[in-house]
N, C-alpha and C positions, 0 to 999 in steps of 0.2 A: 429778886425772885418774883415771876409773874404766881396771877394767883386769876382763873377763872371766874367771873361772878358771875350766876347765872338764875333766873327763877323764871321757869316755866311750866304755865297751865295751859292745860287743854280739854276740851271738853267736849263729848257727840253728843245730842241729841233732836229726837224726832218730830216736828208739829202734825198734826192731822186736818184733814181738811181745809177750814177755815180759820184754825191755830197756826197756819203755818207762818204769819208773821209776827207770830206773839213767841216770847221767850219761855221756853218749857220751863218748868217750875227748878228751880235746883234741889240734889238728891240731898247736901246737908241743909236745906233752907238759907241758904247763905244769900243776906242781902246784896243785889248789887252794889258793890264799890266804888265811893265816889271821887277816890283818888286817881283813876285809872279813866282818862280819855282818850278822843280818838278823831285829830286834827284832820280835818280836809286838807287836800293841798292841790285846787285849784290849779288848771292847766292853764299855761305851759309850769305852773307852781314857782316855789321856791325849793324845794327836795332836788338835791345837786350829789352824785357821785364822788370818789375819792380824786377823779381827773375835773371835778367841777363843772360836768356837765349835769341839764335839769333831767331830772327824771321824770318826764309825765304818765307812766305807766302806774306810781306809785299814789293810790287814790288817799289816802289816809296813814297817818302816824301816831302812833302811842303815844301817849303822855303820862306821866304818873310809877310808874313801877320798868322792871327789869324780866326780859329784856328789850330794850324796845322794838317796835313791830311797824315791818312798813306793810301796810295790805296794798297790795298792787293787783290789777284790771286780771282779768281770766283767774281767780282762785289762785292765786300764787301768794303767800308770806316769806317776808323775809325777815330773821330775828339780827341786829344786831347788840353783838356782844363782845362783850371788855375785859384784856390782857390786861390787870391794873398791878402796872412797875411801881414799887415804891424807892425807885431809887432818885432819889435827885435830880432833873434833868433826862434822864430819862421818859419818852415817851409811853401812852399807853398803848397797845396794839387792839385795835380796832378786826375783829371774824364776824364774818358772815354766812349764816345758817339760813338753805332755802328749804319752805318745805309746799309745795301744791300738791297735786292731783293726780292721777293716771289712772289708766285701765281705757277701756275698748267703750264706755259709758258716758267717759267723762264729758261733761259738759262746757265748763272755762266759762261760768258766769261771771261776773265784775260783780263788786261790791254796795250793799244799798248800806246806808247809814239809818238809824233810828233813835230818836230821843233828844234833838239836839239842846245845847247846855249853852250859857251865855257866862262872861262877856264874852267876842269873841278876839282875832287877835290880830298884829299890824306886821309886814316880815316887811323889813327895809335892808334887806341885803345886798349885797352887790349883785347877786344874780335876780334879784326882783326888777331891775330896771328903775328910770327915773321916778316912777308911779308907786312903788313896792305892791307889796301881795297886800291888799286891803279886808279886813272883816271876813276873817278868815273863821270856820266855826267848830267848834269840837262836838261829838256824840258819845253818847255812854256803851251802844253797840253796834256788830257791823254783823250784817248777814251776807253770805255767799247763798242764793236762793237755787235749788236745785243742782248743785254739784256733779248727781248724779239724776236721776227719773227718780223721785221721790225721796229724796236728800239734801239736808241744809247744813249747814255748817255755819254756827253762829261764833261770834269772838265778845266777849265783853270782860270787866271787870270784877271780881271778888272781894272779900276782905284779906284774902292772904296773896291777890295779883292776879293777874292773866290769866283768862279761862277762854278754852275753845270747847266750843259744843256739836257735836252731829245730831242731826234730827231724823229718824227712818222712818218715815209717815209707814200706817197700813199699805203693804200691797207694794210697797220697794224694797228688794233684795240689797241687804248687806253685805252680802260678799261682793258686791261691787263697789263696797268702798277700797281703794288703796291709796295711801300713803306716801309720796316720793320726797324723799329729803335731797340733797346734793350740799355741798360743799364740806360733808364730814369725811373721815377719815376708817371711821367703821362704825358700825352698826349692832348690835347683839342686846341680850336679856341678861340682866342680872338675877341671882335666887329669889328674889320676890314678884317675879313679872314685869319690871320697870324697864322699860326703854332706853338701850345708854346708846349713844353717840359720840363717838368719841371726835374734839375738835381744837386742832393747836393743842397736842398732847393732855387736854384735858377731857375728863367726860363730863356728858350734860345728864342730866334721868329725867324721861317724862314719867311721871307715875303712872300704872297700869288705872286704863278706863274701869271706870265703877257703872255699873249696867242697871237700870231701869225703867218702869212705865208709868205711864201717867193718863187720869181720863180727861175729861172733859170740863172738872171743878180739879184740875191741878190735883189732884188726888194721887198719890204716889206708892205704886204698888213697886215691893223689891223683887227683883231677880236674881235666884238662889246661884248665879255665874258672874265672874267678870272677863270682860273683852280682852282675851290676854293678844298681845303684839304677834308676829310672824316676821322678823324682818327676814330680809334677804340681802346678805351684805356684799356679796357682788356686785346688785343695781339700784340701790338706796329706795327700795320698795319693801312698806310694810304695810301688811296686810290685819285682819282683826281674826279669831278663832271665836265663834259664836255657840251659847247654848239655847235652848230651847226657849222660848216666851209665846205671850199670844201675841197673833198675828194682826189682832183688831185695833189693836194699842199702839202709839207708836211707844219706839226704841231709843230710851236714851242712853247714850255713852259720853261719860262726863271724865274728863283726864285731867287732874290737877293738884294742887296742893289743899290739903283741906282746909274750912276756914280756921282761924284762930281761936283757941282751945278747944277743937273738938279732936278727940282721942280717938275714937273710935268709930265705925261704919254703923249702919243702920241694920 
């Protein structure tokens, strides 16, 4: 019997100004995690397909936690994730879940890395060549800068795993954010707002975004909504339903798992 294993976090939030390369404060204060990196992989790399060709579109790879995550050039992710047979000989089946960007906005920025972490590391593969991939380095975050006119999308580490963040600076409309996943099977909401995706007969659930603002000293005001999904399960677009906030603040929408033992919201 195959059995899905999957843990994904996601996270939106907004910088301002001169914030915009700084990470917005997280809504449970949840420490960056320092099990969770985030490998370069150096072109032409060592990152090789299921036919063993290299991928050089694929700027960065996960390390640390599930599922893991290729971050590839123009805002595109890709999660892989594990059929795990426990039958003897039997292999494990290997899916892959894309999810980037759309709408009439989009921008296809590539990814900038920030914080980088030592040692780093050596790939002698057979597709590294006689030389291999040498000093190779990991980071603790990766930003996609502008996704949209006034929109970032940051990916980092948690205590409970994988957090994606949007960031809607003052004076950038959210409803130009959309969502496109491909290679799932369907798309819908469960009774609590949760995002399910259904993939290899199994479903994923990204938990519904938790909405807030922040000023200038990381100071974090709550907003009385949360970003509930839209999808649309004919074209693997989903979109966010927004309520009211100020306009002067940015907009954070944080989708993930909460950290470890926190029960409850703010």
């Amino acid at each position: 019997m195959k059995q899905l294993l999957v843990s994904l976090t996601l996270g939106v939030i907004t910088p301002c100004c001169s914030w915009a390369q700084d990470l917005p404060p997280d809504f449970y204060h949840d420490a960056q995690g320092k099990a969770t990196a985030f490998w370069e992989n150096p072109t032409p790399g060592y990152v090789i397909d299921t036919e063993g060709d290299l991928r050089p579109e694929v700027q960065y790879v996960s390390d640390g936690g599930a599922p893991r995550t290729f971050i590839c050039r123009e805002s595109r992710l890709s999660f892989q994730l594990a059929s795990v047979d426990t039958t003897p000989g039997i292999p494990d089946t290997i899916h892959r879940l894309d999810m980037s960007f759309t709408g009439e906005l989009f921008q296809a920025p590539n990814a900038i890395p920030f914080m980088v972490r030592e040692p780093v590391r050596h790939f002698y593969l057979p597709q590294c060549g006689a030389n291999g991939v040498t000093n190779v380095h990991a980071f603790e975050r990766i930003l996609y800068p502008e996704v949209y006119p006034g929109i970032d999308f940051w990916v980092y580490g948690g205590s409970s795993g994988q957090k994606m963040m949007i960031v809607i600076r003052p004076g950038a409309d959210p409803n130009n954010l959309l969502l496109l996943f491909e290679g799932q099977t369907e798309l819908t909401l469960d009774v609590f707002g949760n995002l399910k995706i259904l993939l290899a007969n199994q479903w994923i659930r990204i938990p519904q975004a938790v909405a807030y603002q922040y000023d200038q000293n990381n100071v974090i005001t709550n907003v009385p909504w949360t970003a509930e999904y839209t999808p649309n399960e004919n074209n693997g677009v989903v979109g966010f339903t927004f309520g009211a906030y100020n306009e002067t603040k940015p907009l954070v929408l944080l989708i993930g798992r909460r950290p470890w033992g926190r029960c409850t919201t703010k």
